[in-house]
VOMARMI-193320 format. One line per field, with one value per residue: residue number from 1; residue in three letters; x, y, z of N, C-alpha, C in turn. Coordinates in steps of 0.2 Angstrom, whole numbers, plus 5000, padded with zeros to 4 digits. Each point is the difference from the previous one (the first is absolute). Example, Ala and Ser with C-alpha at 12.3 -4.5 7.8 and 13.67 -1.06 7.14 Angstrom:
<nodes>
seq 1_2
type ALA_SER
nx 5066_4998
ny 4972_5005
nz 5039_4996
cax 4996_5004
cay 5006_5006
caz 5000_5001
cx 5004_4996
cy 5006_5005
cz 5000_5003
</nodes>
This chain:
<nodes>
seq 1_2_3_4_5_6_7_8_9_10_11_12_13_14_15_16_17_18_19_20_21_22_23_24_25_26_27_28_29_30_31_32_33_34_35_36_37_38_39_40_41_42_43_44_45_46_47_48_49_50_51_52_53_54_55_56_57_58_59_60_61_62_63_64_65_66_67_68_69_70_71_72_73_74_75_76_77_78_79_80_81_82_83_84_85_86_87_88_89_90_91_92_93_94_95_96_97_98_99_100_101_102_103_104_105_106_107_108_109_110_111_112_113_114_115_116_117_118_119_120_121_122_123_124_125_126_127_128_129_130_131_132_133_134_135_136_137_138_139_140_141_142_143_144_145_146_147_148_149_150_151_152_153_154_155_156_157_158_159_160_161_162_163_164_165_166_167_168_169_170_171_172_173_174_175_176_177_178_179_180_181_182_183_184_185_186_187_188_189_190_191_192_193_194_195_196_197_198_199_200_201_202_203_204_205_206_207_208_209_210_211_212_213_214_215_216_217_218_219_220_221_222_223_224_225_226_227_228_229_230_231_232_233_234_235_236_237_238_239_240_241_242_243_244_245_246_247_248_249_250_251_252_253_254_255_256_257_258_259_260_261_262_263_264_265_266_267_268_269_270_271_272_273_274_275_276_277_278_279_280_281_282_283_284_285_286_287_288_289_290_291_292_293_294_295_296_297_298_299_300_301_302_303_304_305_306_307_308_309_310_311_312_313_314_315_316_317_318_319_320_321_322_323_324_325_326_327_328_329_330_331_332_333_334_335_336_337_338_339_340_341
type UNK_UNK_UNK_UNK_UNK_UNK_UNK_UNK_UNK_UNK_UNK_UNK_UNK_UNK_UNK_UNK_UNK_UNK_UNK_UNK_UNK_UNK_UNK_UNK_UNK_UNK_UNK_UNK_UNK_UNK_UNK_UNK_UNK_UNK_UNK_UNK_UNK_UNK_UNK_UNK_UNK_UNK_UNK_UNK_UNK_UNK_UNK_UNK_UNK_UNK_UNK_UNK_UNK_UNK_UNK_UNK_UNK_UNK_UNK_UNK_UNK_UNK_UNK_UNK_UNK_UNK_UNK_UNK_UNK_UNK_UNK_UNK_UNK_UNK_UNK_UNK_UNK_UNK_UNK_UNK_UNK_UNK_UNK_UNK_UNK_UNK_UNK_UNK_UNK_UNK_UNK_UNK_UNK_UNK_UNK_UNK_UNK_UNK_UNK_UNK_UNK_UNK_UNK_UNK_UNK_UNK_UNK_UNK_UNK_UNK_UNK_UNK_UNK_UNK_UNK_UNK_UNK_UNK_UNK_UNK_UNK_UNK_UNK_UNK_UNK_UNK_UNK_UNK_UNK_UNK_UNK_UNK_UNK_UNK_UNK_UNK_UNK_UNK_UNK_UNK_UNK_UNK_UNK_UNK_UNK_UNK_UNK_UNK_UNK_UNK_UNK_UNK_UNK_UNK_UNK_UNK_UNK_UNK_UNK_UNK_UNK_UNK_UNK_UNK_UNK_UNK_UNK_UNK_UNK_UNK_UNK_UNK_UNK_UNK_UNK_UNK_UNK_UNK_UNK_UNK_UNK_UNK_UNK_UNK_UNK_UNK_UNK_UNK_UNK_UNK_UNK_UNK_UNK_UNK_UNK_UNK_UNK_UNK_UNK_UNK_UNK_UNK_UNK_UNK_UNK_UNK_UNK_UNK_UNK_UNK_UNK_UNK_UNK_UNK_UNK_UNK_UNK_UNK_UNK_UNK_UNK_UNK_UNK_UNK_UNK_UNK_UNK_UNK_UNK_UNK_UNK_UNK_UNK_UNK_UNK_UNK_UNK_UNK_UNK_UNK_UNK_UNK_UNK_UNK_UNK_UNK_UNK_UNK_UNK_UNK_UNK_UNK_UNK_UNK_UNK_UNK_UNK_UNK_UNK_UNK_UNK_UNK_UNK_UNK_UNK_UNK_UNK_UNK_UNK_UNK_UNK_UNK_UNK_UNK_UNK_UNK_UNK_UNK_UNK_UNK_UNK_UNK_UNK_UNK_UNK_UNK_UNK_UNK_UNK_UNK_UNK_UNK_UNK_UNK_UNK_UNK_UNK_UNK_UNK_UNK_UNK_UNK_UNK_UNK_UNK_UNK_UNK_UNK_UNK_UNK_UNK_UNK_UNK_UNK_UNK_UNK_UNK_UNK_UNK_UNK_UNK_UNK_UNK_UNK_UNK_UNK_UNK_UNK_UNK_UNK_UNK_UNK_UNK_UNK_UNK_UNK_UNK_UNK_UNK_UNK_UNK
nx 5004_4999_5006_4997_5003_5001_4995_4999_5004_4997_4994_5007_5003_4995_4998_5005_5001_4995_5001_5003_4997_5001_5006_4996_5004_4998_5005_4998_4998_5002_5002_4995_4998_4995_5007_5005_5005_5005_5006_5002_4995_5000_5007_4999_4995_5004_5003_4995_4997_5004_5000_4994_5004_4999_5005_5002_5003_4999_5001_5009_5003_4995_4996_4992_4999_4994_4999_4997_5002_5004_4999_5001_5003_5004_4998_5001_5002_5006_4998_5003_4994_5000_4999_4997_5007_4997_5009_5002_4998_5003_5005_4999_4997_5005_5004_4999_5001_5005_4998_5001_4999_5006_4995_5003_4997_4995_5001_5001_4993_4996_5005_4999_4995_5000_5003_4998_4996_5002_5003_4997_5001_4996_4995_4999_4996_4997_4993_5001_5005_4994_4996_5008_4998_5001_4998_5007_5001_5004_5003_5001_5003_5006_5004_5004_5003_4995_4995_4991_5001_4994_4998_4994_5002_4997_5005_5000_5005_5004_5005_5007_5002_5008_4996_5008_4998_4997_5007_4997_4997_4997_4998_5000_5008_5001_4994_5002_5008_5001_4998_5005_5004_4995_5003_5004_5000_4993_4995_5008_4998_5002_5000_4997_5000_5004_4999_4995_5003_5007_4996_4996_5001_5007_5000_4992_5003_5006_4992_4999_5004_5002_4999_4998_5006_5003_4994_5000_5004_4997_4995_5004_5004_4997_4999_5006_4998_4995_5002_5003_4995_5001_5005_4999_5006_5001_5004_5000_5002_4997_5001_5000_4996_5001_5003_4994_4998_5005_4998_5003_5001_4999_5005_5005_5003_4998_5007_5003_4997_5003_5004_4997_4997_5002_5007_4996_4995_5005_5005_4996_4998_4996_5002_5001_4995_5004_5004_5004_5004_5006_5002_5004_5001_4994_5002_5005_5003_5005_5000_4995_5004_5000_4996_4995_4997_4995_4997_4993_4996_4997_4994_4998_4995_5005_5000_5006_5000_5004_5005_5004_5006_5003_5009_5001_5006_5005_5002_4992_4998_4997_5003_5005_5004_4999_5002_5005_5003_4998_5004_5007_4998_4997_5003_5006_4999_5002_5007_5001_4999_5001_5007_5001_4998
ny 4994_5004_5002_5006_5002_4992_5000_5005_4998_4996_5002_5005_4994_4997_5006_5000_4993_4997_5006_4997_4994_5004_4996_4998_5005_4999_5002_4997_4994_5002_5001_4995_5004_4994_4997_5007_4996_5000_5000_5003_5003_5006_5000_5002_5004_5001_4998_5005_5002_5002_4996_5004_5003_5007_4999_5005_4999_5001_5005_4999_5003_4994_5004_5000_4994_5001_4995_4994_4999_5005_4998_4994_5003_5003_4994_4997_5001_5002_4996_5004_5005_5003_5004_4995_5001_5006_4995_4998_5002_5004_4999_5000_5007_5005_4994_5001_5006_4997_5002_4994_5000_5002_4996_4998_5005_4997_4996_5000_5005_4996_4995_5005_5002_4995_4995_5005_4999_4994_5000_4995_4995_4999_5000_4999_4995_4997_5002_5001_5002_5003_5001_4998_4995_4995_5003_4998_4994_5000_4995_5004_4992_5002_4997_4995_5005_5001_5005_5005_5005_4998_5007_4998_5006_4999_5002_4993_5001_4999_4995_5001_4992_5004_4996_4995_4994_5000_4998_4997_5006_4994_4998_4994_4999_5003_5000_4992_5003_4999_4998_4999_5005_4995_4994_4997_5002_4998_5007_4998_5004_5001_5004_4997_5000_5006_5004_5001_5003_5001_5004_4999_5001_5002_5000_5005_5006_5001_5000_5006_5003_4998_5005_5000_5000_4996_4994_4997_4998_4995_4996_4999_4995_4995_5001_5000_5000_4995_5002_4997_4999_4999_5000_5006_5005_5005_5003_4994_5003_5000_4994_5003_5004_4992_5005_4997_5002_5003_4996_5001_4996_5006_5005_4997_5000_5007_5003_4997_5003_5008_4996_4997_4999_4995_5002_5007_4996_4997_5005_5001_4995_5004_4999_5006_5004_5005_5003_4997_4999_5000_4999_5000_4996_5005_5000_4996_5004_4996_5002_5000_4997_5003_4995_5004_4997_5004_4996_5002_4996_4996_5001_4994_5006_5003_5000_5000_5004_5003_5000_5003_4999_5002_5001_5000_5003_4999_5005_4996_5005_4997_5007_5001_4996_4996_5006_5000_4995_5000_5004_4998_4995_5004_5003_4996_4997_5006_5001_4994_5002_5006_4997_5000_5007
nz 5000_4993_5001_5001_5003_5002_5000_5001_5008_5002_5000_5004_5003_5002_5006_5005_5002_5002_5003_5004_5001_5005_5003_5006_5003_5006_4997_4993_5004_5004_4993_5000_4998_4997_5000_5002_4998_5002_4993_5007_5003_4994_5000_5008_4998_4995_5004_5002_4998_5001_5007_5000_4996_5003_5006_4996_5000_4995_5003_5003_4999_4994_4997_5002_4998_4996_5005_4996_5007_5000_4992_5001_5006_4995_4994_5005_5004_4998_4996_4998_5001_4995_4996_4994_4998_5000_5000_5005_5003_4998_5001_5007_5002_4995_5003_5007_4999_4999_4992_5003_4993_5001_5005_4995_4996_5005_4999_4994_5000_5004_4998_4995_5002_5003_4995_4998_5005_5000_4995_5000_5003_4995_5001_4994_5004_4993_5001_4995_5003_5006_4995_4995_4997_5002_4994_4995_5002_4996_4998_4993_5002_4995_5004_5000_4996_4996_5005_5001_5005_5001_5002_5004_5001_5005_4999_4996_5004_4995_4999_4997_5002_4995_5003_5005_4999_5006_5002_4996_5000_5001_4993_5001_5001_4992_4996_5001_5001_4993_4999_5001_4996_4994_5006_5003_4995_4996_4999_5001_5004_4994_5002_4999_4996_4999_5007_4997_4993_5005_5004_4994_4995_5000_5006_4998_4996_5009_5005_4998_5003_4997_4994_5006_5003_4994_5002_5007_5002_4994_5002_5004_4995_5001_5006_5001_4995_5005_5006_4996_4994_5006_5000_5001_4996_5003_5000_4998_4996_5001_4998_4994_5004_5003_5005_5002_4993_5002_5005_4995_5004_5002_4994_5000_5006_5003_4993_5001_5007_4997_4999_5007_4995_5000_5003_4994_4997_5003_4997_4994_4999_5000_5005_4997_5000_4995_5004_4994_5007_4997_5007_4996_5003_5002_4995_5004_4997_4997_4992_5006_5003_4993_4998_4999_4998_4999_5002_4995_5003_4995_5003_4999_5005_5002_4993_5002_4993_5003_4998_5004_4998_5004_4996_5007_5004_5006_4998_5000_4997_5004_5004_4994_5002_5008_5001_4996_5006_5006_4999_4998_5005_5002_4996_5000_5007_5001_4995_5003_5004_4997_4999_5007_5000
cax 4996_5006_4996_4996_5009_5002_4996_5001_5009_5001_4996_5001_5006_4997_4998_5005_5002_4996_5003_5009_5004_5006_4997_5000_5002_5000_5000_4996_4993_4999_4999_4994_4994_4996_5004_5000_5003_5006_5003_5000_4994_4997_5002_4997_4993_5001_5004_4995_4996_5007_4997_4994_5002_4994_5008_5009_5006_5006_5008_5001_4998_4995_4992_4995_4995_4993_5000_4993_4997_4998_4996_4994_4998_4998_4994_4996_5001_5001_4999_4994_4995_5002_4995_5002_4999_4994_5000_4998_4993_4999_5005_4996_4996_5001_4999_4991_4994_5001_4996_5003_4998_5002_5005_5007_5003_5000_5002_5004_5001_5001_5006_5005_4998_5001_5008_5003_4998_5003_5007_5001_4999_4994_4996_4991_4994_4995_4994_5001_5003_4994_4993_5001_4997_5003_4992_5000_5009_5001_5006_5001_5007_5002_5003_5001_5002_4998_4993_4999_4997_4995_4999_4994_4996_4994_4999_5000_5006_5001_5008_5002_5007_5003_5005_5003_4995_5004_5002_4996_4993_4993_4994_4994_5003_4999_4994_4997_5001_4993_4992_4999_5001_4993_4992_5002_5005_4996_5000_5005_5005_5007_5006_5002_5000_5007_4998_4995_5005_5006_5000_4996_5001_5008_5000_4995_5003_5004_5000_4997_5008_5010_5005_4994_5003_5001_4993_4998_5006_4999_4994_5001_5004_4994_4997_5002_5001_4992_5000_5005_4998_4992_5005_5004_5005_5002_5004_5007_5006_4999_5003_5009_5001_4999_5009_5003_5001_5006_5002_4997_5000_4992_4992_4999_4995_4994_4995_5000_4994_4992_4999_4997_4990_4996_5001_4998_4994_4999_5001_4997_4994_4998_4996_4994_4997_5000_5006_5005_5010_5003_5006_5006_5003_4993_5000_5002_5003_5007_5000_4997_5001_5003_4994_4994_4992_4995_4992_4995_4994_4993_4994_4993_4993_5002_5005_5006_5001_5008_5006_5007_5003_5005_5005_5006_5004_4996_5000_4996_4996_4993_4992_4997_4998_4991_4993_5000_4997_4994_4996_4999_4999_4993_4998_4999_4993_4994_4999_4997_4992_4998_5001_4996_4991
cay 5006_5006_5008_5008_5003_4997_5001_5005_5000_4995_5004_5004_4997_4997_5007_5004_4995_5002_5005_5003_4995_5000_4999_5006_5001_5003_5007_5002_5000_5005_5007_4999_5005_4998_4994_5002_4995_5002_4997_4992_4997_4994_4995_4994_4997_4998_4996_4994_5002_4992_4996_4996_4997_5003_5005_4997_5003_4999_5002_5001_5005_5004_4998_4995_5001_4995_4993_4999_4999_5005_5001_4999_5001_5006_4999_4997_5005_5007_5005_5008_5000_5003_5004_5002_5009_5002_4998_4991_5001_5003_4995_4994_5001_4999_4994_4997_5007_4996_4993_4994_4994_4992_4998_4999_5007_5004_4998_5002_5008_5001_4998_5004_5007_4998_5001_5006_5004_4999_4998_4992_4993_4999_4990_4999_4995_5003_4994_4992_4996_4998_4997_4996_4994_4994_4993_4996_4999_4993_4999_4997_4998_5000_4995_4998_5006_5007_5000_5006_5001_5006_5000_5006_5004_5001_5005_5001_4999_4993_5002_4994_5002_4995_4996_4994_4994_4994_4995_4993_4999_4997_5007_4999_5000_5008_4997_5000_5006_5008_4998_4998_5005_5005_4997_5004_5007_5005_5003_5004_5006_5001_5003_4993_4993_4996_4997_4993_4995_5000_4999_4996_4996_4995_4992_4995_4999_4993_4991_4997_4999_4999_5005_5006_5006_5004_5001_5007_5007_5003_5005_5006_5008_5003_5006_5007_5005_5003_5003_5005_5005_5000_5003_5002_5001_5004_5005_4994_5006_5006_4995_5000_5006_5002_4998_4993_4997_5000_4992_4996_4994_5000_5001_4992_4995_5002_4999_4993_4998_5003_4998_4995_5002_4997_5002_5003_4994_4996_5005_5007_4995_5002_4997_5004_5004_5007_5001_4995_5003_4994_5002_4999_4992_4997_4998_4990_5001_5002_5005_5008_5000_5007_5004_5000_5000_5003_4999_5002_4996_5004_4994_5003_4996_4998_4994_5001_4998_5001_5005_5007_5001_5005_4995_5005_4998_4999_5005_5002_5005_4994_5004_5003_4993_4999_5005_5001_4992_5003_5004_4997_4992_5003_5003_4994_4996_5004_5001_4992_4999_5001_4995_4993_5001
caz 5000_5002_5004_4997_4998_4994_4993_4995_4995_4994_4996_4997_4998_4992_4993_4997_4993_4991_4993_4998_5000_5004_5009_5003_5005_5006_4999_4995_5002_5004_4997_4998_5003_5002_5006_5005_5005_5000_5001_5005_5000_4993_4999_5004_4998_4995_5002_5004_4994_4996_5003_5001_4992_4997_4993_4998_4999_4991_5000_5005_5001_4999_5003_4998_4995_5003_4998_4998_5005_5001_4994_5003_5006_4998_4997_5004_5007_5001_4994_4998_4993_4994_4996_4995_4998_4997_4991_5000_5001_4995_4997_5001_4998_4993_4998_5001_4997_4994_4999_5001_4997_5001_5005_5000_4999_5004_5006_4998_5001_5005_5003_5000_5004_5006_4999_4999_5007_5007_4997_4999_4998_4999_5001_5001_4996_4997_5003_4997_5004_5002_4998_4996_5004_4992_4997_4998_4999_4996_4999_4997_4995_4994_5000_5005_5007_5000_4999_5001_5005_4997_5005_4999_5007_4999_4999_4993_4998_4999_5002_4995_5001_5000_5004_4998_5002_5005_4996_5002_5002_4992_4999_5005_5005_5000_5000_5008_5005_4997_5005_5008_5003_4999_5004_5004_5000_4999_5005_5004_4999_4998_5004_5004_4995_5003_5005_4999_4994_5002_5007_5001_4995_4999_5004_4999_4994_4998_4998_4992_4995_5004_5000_5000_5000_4994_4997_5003_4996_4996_5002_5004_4995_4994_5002_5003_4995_4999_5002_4997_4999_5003_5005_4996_5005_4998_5001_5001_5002_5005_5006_5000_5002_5006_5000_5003_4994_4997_4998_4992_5002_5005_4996_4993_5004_4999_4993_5000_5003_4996_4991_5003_5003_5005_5005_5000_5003_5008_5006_4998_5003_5008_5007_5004_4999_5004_5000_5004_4998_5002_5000_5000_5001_5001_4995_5000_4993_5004_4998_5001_5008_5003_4996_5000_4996_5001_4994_5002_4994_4999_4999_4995_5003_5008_4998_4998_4996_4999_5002_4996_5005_4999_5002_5001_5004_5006_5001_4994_5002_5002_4999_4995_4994_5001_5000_4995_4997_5004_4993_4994_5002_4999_4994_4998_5000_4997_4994_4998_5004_4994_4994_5000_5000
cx 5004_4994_5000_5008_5002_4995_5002_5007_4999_4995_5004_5006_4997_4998_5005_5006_4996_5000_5007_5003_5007_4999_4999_5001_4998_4999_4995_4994_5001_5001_4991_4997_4997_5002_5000_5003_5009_5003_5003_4995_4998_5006_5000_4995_5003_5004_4996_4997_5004_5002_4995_4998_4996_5005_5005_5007_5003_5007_5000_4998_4995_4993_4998_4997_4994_5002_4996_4996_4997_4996_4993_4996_4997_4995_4994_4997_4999_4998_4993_4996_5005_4996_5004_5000_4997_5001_5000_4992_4996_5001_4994_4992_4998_5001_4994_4996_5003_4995_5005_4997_5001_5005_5006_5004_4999_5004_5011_5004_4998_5007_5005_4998_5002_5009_5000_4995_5003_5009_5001_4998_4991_5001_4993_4998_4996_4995_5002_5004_4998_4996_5001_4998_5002_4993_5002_5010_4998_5008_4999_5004_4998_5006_5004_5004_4998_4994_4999_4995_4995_4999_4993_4996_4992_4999_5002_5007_5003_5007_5000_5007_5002_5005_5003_4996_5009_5002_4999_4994_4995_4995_4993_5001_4998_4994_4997_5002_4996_4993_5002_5001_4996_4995_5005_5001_4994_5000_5002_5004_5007_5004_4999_5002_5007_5001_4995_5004_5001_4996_4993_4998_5003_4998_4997_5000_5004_4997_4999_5006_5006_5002_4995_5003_5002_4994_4998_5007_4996_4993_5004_5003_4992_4995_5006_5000_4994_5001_5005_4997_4994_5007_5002_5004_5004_5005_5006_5006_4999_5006_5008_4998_5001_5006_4999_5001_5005_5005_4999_4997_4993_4994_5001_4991_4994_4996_5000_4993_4993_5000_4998_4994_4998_5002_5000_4993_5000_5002_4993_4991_4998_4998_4994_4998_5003_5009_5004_5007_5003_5008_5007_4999_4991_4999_5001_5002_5007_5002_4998_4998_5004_4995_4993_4994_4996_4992_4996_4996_4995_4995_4994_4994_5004_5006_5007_5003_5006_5004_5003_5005_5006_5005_5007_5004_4994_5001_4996_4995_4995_4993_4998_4998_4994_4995_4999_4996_4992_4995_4998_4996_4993_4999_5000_4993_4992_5000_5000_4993_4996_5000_4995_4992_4998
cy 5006_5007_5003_5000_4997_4999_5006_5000_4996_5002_5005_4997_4996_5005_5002_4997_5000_5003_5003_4993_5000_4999_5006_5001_5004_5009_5002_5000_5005_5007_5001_5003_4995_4996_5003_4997_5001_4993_4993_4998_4992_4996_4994_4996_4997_4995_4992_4997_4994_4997_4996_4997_5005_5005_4994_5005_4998_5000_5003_5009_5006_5001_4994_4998_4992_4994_4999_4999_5008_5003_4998_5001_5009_5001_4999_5005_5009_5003_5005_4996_5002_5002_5001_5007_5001_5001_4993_5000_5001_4994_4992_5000_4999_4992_4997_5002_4995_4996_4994_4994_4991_4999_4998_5006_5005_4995_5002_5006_5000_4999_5006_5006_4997_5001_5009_5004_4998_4999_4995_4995_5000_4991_5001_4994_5002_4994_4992_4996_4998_4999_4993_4993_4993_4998_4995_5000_4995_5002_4993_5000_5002_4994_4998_5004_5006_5000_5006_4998_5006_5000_5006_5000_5003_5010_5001_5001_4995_5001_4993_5001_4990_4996_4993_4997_4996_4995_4992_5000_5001_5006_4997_5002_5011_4999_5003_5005_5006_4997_5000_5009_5006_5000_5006_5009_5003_5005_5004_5006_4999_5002_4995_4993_4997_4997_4992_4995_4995_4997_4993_4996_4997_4992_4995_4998_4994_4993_5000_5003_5001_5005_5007_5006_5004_5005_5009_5007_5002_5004_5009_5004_5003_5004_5004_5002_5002_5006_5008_5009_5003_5005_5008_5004_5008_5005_4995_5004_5006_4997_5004_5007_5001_4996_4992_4996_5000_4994_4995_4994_5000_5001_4995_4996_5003_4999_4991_4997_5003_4996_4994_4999_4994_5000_5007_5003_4999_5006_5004_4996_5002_4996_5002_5006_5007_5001_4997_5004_4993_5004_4996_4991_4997_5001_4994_5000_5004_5005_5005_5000_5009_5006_5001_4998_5002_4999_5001_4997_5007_4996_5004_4993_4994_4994_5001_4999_5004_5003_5005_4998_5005_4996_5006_4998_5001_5008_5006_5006_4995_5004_5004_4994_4998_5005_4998_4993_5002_5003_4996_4996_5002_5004_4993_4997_5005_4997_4993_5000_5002_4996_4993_4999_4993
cz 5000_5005_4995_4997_4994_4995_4999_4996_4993_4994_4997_4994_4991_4993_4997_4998_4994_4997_5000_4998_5002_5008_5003_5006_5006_4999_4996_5005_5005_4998_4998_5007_5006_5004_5006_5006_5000_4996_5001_5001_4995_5000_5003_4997_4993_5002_5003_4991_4996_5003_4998_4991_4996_4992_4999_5000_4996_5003_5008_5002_4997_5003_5001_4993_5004_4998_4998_5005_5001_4996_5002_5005_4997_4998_5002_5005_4996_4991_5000_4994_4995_4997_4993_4996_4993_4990_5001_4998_4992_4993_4998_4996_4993_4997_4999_4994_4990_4997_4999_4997_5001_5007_5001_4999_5006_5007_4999_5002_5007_5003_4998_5003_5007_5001_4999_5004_5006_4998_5005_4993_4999_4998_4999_4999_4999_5000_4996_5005_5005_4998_4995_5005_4995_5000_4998_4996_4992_4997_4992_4995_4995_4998_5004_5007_5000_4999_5001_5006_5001_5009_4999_5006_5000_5000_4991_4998_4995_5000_4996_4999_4997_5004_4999_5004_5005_4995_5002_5000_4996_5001_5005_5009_5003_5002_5008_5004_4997_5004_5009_5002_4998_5004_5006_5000_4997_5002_5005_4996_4997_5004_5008_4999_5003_5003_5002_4999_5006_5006_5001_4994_4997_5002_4995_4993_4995_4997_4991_4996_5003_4998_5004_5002_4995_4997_5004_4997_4993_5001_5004_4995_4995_5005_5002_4991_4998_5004_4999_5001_5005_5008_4998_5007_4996_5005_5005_5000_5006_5009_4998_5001_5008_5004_5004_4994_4997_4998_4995_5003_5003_4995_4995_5004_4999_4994_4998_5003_4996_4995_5000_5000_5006_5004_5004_5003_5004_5005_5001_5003_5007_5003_5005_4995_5001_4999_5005_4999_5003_4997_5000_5000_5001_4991_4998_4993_5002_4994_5000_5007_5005_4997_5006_4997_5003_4996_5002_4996_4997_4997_4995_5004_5005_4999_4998_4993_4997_5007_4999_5007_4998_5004_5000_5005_5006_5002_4997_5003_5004_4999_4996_4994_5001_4998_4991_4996_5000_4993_4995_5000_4998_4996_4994_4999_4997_4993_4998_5002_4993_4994_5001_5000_4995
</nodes>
């Protein structure tokens, strides 16, 4: 439990890393008007404060910077309202005010107004990869190693892909696993399918072929390209603006993981309704474990039917992102709630 003292220290300590990206020290925070404490005082407190795992100290003789411990205690505990200023607003307003013919074009444009208002990382799911559901799977040979895999969602999508047939295994032997995983897998959501595949259908798949993990690998390469175009992603450069990225190594990983859709998906997939942060290592993805994600669903008649996340270091505005997710989330769901009459 921190005191009054130490929240504020530290309140003070995360605002004003966020915007100088540099540590900070005892002096700086007692030059602030609003602290009113000497010095030594804060250093004590700052010193308790990194103990308790809320700081860090980079360097021996420099400032504080926030642990993730302390990013989240921020977020959580001590973040202000925010009020988006009166050209975001404006900004926003004129998107919306857009005649947007085709949702792919708009969920596109929504992905780059989000990357160039907040200079982040934009991520949208766009409803297909919620509402797509498998009506029906079939897998037909062309010859002995190569067949087409038609894949159709009951939201009329169709997907057809060339794919290598398991080696050894008879057209009846395919047969039977195309039926067994038509009986099973109807119905479920795509952007679960993987999961099903793997965690409850693998086993049972086994008794009707020997090679069934080939079989499942090629089903999963034929929806991650269904899904391909249903992800989109903009202002991915905005990462080499921000000095924890100066590490080639760190941003190979990051653009390595955006160019992932299903693991994309599996970050971006709400759990809950509304806005989600997840900071630094509560991502459980080791390429963006110095990152932040931030998401905000948007529903049409109470139903969750996409996302927007925003993807930056852990040293990320929080309260002007939210406010901004906040807006958008619902100006969004307005302008589906219309397409979908």
């Amino acid at each position: 439990m921190l005191t009054e003292r130490q929240k504020l220290i530290l309140g003070v300590i995360v605002d004003d890393y966020i915007r100088s990206a540099e540590p900070v020290g005892s002096r700086t925070i007692s030059k602030r008007g609003t602290v009113g404490f000497s010095p030594a005082t804060i250093r004590n407190e700052m010193s308790d404060l990194e103990e308790l795992g809320y700081l860090e100290q980079p360097h021996t003789s420099a400032g504080r910077i926030p642990s993730q411990k302390g990013y989240r205690y921020y977020v959580d505990h001590l973040l202000k309202h925010v009020e988006l200023s009166d050209e975001v607003v404006r900004k926003l307003k004129a998107f919306f005010a857009e005649r947007l013919n085709r949702l792919e074009d708009a969920m596109q444009q929504a992905a780059q107004i989000v990357a160039r208002l907040t200079n982040y990382t934009a991520i949208v799911l766009g409803p297909e990869v919620f509402h797509a559901a498998l009506r029906h799977l079939q897998i037909v040979p062309l010859n002995d190693r190569k067949a087409v895999a038609v894949i159709v969602t009951d939201t009329g999508h169709v997907e057809n892909r060339l794919v290598d047939i398991p080696e050894d295994m008879s057209a009846s032997d395919l047969e039977k696993a195309v039926n067994f995983l038509n009986a099973k897998l109807t119905g479920v959501p795509l952007f679960r399918f993987k999961t099903r595949l793997y965690s409850e259908i693998a086993a049972e798949l086994s008794r009707y072929v020997s090679r069934y993990e080939e079989l499942c690998r090629m089903i999963e390469d034929v929806l991650e390209n269904d899904h391909a175009d249903r992800v989109y992603l903009s202002g991915t450069t905005h990462m080499l603006n921000q000095p924890e990225f100066r590490d080639v190594e760190k941003v190979r990983r990051v653009f390595d993981l955006l160019e992932s859709t299903p693991e994309l998906i599996r970050l971006m997939s709400p759990s809950t309704e509304g806005i989600q942060v997840r900071i630094g290592e509560e991502n459980s993805v080791e390429a963006i474990n110095q990152c932040s994600l931030i998401t905000a669903t948007y529903s049409v008649d109470g139903r969750i039917v996409g996302a927007i996340g925003v993807l930056g270091p852990t040293r990320m505005e929080y309260g002007r992102v939210i406010a901004f997710l906040e807006r958008f989330s619902e100006e969004m769901a307005r302008l589906l709630s219309q397409w979908y009459r």
